[in-house]
C-alpha positions in Angstrom: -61.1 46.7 -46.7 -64.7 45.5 -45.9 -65.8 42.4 -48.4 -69.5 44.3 -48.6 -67.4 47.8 -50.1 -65.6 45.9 -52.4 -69.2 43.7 -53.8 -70.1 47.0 -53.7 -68.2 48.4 -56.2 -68.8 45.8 -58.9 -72.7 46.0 -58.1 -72.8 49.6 -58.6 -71.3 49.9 -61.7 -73.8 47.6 -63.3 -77.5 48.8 -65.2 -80.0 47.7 -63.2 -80.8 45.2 -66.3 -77.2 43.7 -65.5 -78.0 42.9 -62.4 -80.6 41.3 -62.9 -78.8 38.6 -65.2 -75.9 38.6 -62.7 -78.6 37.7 -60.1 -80.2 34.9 -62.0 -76.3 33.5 -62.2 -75.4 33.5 -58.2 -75.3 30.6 -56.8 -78.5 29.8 -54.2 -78.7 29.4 -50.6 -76.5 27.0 -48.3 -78.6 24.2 -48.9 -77.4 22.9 -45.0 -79.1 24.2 -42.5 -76.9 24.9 -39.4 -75.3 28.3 -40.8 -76.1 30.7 -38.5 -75.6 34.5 -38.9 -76.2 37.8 -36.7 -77.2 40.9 -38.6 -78.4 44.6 -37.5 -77.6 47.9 -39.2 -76.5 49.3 -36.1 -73.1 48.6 -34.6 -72.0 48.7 -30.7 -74.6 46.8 -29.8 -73.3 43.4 -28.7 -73.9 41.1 -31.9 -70.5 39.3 -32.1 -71.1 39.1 -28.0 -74.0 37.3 -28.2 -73.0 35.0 -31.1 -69.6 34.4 -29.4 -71.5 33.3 -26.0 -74.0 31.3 -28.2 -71.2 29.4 -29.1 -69.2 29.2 -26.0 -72.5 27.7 -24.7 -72.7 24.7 -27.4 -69.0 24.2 -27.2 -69.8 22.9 -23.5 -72.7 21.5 -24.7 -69.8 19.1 -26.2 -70.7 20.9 -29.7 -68.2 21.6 -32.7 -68.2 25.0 -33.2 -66.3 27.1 -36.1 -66.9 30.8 -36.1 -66.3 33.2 -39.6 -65.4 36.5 -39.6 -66.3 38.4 -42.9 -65.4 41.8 -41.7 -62.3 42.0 -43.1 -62.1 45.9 -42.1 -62.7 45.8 -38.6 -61.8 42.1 -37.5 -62.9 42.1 -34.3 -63.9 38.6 -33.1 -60.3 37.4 -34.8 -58.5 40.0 -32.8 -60.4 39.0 -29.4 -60.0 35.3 -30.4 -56.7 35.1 -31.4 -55.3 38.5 -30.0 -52.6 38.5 -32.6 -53.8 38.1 -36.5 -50.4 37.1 -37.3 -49.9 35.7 -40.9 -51.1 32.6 -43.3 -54.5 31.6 -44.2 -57.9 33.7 -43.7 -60.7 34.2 -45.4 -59.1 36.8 -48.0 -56.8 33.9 -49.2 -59.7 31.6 -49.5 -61.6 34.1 -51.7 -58.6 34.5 -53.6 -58.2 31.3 -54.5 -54.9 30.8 -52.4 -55.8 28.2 -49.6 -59.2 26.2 -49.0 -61.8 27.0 -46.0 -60.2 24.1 -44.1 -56.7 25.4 -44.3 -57.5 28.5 -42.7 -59.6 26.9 -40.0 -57.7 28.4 -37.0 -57.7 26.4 -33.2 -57.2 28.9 -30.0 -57.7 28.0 -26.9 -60.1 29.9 -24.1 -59.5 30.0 -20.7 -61.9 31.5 -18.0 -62.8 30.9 -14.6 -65.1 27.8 -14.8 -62.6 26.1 -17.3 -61.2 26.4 -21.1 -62.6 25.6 -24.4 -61.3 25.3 -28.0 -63.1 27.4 -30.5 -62.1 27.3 -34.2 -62.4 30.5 -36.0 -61.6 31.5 -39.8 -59.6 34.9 -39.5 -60.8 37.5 -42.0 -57.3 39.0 -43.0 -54.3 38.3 -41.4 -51.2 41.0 -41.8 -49.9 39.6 -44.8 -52.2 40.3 -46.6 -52.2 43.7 -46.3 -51.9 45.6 -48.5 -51.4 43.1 -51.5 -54.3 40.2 -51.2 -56.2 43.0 -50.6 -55.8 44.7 -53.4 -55.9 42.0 -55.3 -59.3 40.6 -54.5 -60.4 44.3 -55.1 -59.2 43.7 -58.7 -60.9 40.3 -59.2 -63.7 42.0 -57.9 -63.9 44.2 -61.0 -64.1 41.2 -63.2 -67.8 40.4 -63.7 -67.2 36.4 -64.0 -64.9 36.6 -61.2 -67.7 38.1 -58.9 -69.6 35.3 -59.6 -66.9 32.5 -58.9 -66.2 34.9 -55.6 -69.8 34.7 -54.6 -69.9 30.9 -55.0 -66.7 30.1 -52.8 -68.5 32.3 -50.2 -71.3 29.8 -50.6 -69.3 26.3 -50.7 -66.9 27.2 -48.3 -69.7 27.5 -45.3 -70.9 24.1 -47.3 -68.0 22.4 -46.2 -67.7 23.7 -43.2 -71.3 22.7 -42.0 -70.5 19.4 -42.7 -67.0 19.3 -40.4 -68.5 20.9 -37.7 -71.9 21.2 -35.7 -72.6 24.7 -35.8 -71.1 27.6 -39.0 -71.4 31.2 -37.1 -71.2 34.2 -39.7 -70.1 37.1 -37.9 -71.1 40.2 -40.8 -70.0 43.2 -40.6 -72.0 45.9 -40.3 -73.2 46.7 -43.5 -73.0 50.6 -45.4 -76.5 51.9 -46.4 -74.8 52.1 -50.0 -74.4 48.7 -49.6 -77.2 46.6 -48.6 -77.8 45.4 -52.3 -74.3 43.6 -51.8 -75.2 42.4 -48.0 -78.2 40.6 -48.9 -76.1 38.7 -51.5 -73.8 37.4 -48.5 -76.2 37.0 -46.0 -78.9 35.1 -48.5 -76.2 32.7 -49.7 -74.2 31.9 -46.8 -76.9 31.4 -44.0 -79.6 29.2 -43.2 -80.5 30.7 -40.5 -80.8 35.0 -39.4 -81.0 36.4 -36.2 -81.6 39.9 -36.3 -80.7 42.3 -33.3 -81.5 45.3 -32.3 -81.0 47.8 -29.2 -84.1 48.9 -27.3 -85.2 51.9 -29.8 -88.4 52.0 -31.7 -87.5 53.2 -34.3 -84.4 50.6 -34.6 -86.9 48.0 -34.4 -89.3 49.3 -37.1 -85.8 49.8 -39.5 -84.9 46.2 -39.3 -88.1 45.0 -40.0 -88.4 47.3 -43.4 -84.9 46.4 -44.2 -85.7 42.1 -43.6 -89.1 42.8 -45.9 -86.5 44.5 -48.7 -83.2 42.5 -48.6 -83.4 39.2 -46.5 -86.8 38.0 -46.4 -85.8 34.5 -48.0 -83.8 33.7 -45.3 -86.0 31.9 -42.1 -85.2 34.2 -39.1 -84.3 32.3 -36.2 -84.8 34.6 -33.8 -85.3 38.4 -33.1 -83.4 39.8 -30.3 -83.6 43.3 -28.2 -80.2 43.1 -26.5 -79.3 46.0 -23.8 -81.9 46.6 -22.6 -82.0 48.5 -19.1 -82.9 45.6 -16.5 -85.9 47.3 -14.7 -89.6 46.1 -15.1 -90.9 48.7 -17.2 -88.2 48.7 -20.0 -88.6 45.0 -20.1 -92.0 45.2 -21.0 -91.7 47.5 -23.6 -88.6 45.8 -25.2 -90.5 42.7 -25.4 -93.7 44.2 -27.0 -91.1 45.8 -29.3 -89.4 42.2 -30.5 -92.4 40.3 -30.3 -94.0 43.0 -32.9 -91.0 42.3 -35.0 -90.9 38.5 -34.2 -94.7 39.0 -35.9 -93.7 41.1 -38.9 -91.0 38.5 -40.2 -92.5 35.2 -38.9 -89.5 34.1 -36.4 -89.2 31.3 -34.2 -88.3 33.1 -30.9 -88.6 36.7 -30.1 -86.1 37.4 -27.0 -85.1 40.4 -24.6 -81.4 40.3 -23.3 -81.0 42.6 -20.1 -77.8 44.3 -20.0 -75.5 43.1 -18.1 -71.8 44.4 -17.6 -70.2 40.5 -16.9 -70.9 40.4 -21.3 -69.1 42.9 -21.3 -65.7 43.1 -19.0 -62.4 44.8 -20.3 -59.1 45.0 -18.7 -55.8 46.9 -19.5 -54.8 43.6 -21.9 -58.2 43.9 -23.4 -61.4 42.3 -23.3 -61.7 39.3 -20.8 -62.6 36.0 -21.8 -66.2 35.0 -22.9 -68.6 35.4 -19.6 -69.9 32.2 -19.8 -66.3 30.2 -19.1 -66.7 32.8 -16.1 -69.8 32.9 -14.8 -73.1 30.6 -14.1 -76.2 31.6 -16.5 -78.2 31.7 -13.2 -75.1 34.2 -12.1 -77.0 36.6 -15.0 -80.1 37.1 -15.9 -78.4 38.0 -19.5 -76.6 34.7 -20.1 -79.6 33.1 -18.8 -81.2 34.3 -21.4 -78.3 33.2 -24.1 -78.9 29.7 -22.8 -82.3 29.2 -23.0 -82.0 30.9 -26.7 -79.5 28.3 -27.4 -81.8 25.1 -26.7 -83.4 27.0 -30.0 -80.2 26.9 -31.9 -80.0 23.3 -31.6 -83.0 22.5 -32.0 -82.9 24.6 -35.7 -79.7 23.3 -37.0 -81.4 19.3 -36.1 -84.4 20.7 -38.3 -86.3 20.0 -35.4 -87.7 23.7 -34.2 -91.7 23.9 -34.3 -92.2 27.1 -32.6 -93.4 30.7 -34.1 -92.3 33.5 -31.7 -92.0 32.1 -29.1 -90.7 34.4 -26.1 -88.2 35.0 -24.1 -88.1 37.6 -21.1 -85.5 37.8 -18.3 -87.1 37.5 -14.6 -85.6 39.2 -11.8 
């Protein structure tokens, strides 16, 4: 069951009137500011890869990394991470009030050609608690003051997990067009930061720029990011007039075009391989080139220390 359905289902049962009180009750932003989290409407198009090789580069940067997923539907980065989900805590029993954000703080260990690493990830559901945790954080969800306390826990426990570790990744889901109400709420109180991503379409482009100006735009966007994008001169060009446009539109920091490259994206019969860059050299590809020179920007945000607007980012060949 995805998190946004089920803030969902409270939100749309209220008068718009409600709401509004409710609103005025939520809890405000992460007041840290290394929370980072990748959003686009659009699915398939690499935005746990990118965020996953973002931190893969900081963790050999000698960086503390801890990675949330909130889709508890589809947990994908769990499931790549940890390949099993197994049982005990995850972000369902946090929400639920069963274990703290710490307790659920999972270590896995990642081993690729140019060495291993140790990422930390909080699982978004683990097998038992299907179908009962479930179920019952669907219930609580019903409970107008229980939203709220729901809401806030979402908040403090990315709190206290910026101050244990250098960088808090929100992996999000991608959200339903019924509800982007409830997707702004997560995304505006449990990042500091938004990168938004897109694939090389227009019309993509121009959608996630309407959709920031309507549901996001208190949260600073980081950087705006065309990933895929066929690796030929001409379709460069126009992918980076297309993200610096957008870069423009919600005042970001760095507007950056990520070539496609199939290394991102390897899969064998066991599944998908380990992140490319414990495999290859970022001057090996042009695309996690481009990953690294994106995350001198990362650090430089979370340090409060990034003085830039849009700046860009192409891949040379």
């Amino acid at each position: 069951m995805n998190i946004l359905k089920l803030l969902a289902r409270l939100f749309a049962r209220k008068k718009p009137k409600e709401i509004i009180i409710e609103e005025e009750k939520l809890p405000e932003r992460v007041s840290v500011m290394n929370a980072i989290g990748n959003s686009s409407p659009k699915g398939g198009i690499g935005k746990t890869t990118i965020q996953l090789e973002s931190g893969v580069q900081l963790i050999m940067r000698g960086k503390e990394i801890v990675f949330i997923d909130w889709d508890i539907m589809s947990p994908r980065l769990s499931l790549r991470l940890l390949k099993d989900l197994g049982e005990g805590p995850s972000l369902v029993k946090v929400l639920i009030g069963e274990v703290d954000i710490l307790s659920a703080v999972r270590e896995t260990t990642i081993t690729g050609r140019r060495g291993s690493v140790t990422i930390n990830v909080v699982p978004a559901v683990t097998n038992d608690d299907i179908p009962g945790n479930i179920n019952r954080l669907l219930e609580e969800m019903n409970d107008p003051s229980k939203v709220i306390q729901t809401v806030d826990k979402m908040k403090n426990a990315v709190e206290t997990l910026a101050k244990r570790y250098d960088v808090v990744f929100n992996d999000y889901p991608v959200p339903s067009w019924a509800a982007y109400y409830t997707y702004q709420r997560l995304l505006s109180r449990t990042s500091s930061w938004l990168n938004l991503l897109s694939d090389s379409s227009p019309n993509m482009i121009k959608l996630i720029g309407q959709l920031h100006e309507r549901y996001t735009k208190n949260i600073p966007v980081l950087g705006t990011v065309v990933n895929m994008v066929r690796p030929n001169l001409d379709e460069i060009n126009k992918a980076k007039e297309y993200v610096l446009d957008l870069c423009q539109k919600v005042n970001g920091r760095v507007a950056m075009v990520v070539p496609f490259d199939g290394k991102l994206y390897d899969v064998f019969a066991g599944g998908l391989a380990s992140p490319a860059s414990l495999n290859y050299t970022p001057e090996s590809s042009p695309a996690l080139l481009q990953i690294k020179r994106f995350v001198d920007y990362i650090e430089a945000a979370i340090e409060n220390r990034i003085d830039v607007h849009c700046e860009t980012l192409v891949p040379t060949f």
